[in-house]
C-alpha positions as a Python dict, from the first residue, in 0.01 Angstrom:
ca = {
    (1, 'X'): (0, 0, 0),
    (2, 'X'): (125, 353, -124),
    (3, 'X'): (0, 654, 70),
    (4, 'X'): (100, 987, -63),
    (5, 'X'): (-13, 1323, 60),
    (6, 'X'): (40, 1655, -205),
    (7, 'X'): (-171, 1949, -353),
    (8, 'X'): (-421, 1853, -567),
    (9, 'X'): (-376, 1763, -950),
    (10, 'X'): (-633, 1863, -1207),
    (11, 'X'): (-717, 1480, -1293),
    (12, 'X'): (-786, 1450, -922),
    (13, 'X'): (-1054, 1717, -888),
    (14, 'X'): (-1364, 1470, -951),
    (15, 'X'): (-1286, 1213, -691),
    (16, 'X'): (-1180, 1572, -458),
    (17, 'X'): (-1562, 1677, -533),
    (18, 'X'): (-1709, 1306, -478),
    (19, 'X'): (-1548, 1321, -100),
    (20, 'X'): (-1691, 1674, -90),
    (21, 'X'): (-2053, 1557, -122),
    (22, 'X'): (-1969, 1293, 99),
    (23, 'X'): (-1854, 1529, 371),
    (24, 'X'): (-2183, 1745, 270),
    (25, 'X'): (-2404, 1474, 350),
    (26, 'X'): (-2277, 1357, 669),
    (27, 'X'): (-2286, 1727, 813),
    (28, 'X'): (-2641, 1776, 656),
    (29, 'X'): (-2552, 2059, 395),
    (30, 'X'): (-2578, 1886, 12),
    (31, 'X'): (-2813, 2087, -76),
    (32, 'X'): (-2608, 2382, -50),
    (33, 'X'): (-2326, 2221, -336),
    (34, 'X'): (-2358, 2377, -631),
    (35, 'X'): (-2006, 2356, -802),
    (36, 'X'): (-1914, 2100, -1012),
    (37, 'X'): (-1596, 1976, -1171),
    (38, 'X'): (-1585, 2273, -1399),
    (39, 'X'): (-1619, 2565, -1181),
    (40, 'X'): (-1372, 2376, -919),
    (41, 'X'): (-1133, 2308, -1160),
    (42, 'X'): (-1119, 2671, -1272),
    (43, 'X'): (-1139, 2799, -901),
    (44, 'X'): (-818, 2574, -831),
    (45, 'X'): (-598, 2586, -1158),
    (46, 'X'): (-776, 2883, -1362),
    (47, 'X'): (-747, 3168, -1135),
    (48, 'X'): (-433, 3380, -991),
    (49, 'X'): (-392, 3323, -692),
    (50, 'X'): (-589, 3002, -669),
    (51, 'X'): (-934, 3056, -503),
    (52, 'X'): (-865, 2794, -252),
    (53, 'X'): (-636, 2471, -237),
    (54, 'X'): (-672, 2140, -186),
    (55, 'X'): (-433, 1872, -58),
    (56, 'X'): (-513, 1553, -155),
    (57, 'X'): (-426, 1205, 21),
    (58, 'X'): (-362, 897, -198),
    (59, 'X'): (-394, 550, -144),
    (60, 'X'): (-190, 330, -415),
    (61, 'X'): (-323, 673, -630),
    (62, 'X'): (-684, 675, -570),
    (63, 'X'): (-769, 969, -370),
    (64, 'X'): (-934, 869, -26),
    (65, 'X'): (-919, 1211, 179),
    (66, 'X'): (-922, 1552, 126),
    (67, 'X'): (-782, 1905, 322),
    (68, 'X'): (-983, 2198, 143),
    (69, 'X'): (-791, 2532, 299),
    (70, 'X'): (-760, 2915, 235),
    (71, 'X'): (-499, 3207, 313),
    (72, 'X'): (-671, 3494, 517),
    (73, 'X'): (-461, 3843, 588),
    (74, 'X'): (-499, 4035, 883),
    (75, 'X'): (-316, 4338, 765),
    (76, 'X'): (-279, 4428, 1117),
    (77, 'X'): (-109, 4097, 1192),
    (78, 'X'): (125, 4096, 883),
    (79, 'X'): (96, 3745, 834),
    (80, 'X'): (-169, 3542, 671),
    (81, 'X'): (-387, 3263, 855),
    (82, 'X'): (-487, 2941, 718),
    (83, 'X'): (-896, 2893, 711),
    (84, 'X'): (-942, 2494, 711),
    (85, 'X'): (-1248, 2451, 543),
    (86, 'X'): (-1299, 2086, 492),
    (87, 'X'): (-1137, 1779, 625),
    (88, 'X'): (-1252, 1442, 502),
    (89, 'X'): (-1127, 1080, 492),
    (90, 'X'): (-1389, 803, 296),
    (91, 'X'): (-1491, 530, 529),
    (92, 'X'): (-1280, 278, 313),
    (93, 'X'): (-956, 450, 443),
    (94, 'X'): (-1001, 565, 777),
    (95, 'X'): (-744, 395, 1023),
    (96, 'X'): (-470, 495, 785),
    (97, 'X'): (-371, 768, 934),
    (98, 'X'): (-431, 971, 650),
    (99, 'X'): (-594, 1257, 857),
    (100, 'X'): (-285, 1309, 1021),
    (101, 'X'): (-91, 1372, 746),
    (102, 'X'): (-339, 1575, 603),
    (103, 'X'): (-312, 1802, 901),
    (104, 'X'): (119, 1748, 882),
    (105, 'X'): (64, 1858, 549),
    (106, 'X'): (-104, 2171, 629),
    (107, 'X'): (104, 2260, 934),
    (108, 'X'): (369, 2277, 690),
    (109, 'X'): (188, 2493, 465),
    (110, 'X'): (153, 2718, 739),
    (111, 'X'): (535, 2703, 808),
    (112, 'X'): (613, 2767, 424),
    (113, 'X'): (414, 3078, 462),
    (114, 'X'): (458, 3226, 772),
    (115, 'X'): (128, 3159, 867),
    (116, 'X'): (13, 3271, 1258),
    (117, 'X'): (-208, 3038, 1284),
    (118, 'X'): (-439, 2731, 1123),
    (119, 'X'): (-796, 2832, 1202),
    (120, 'X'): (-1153, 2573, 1175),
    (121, 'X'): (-1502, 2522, 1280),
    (122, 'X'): (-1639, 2175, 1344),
    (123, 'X'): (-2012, 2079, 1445),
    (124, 'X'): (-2099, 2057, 1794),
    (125, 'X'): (-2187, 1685, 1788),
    (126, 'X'): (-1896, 1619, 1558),
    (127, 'X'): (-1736, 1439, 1878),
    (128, 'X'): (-1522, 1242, 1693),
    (129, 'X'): (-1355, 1517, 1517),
    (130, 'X'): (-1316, 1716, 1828),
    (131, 'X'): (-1127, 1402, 1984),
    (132, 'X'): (-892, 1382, 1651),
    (133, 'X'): (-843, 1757, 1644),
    (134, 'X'): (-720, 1769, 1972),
    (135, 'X'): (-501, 1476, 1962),
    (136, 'X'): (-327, 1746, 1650),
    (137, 'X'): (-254, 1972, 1872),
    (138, 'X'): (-545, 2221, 1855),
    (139, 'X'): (-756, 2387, 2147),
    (140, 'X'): (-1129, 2499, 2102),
    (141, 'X'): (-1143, 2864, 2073),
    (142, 'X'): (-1407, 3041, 2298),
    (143, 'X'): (-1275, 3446, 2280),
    (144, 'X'): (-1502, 3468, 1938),
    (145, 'X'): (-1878, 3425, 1818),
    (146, 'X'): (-1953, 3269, 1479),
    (147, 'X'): (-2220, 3481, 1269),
    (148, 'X'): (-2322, 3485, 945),
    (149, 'X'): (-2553, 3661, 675),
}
C-alpha cells in the first residue's frame, strides 16, 4: 500500500468533489453544493492566486481524503492565517492515518508561509472530530462568536 499526501492535480478534482458531497451529506448541507468539476477546476488551476487549495491524500493513487484550505490576511497581523475549510477521509480509508498527514501537510503549509495560525469550525456533535483535532494539537477557541448573513 502507497500513501501519498500533495496538492491537488487537475485529474484529481472529480474524486476531490465526490469526498466533498460525501462530507456534505454527513454534516447535513448537500443541498447547498452547487459547483461542479468545472467551476472547481477553474477555481483551483484557472485563477491567480488560486481561489482555494486542496491537498489531496492517496492510497496506491486513488484519492481517499481531502484538506480543502484558504490564506486569510490580517493586515494588522502581517501574516496570513490558514482557514481549514474541509477535512474528510472516505470510510474505506479511515485507520490509515491519512488525517494526520493531512493536518502534517497543512502545518507545513503554514510554516512555508509564515502563517500565525491554522484556524476551523467543526459541528458541535462532531465528537469524533473534536477528539482527533485535539489529539493534532489544537484547542477549542471560545474568545469569538460565529455569525453569518
Amino acid at each position: 500500500m502507497t500513501v501519498d499526501v500533495h496538492e491537488i492535480k487537475e485529474e484529481e478534482v472529480p474524486a476531490a468533489l465526490a469526498l466533498t458531497r460525501k462530507l456534505a451529506e454527513f454534516e447535513g448541507w448537500a443541498d447547498t453544493i452547487t459547483s461542479d468539476v468545472d467551476q472547481m477546476t477553474h477555481d483551483l488551476f484557472q485563477t491567480t492566486p488560486p481561489k482555494f487549495h486542496y491537498l489531496v491524500a492517496t492510497i496506491d493513487g486513488q484519492v481517499k481524503g481531502i484538506l480543502c484550505y484558504y490564506f486569510l490576511h490580517y493586515p494588522v497581523q502581517g501574516q496570513p492565517d490558514i482557514c481549514l475549510d474541509q477535512l474528510y477521509i472516505d470510510q474505506s480509508a479511515r485507520g490509515h492515518q491519512l488525517g494526520t498527514k493531512l493536518m502534517d501537510a497543512v502545518k507545513q503549509v503554514g510554516r512555508d508561509h509564515g502563517c500565525g495560525v491554522i484556524k476551523w469550525h467543526v459541528k458541535p456533535w462532531n465528537e469524533k472530530a473534536q477528539a482527533f483535532y485535539h489529539k493534532q494539537g489544537a484547542a477549542e477557541n471560545t474568545a469569538w462568536l460565529d455569525y453569518q448573513i
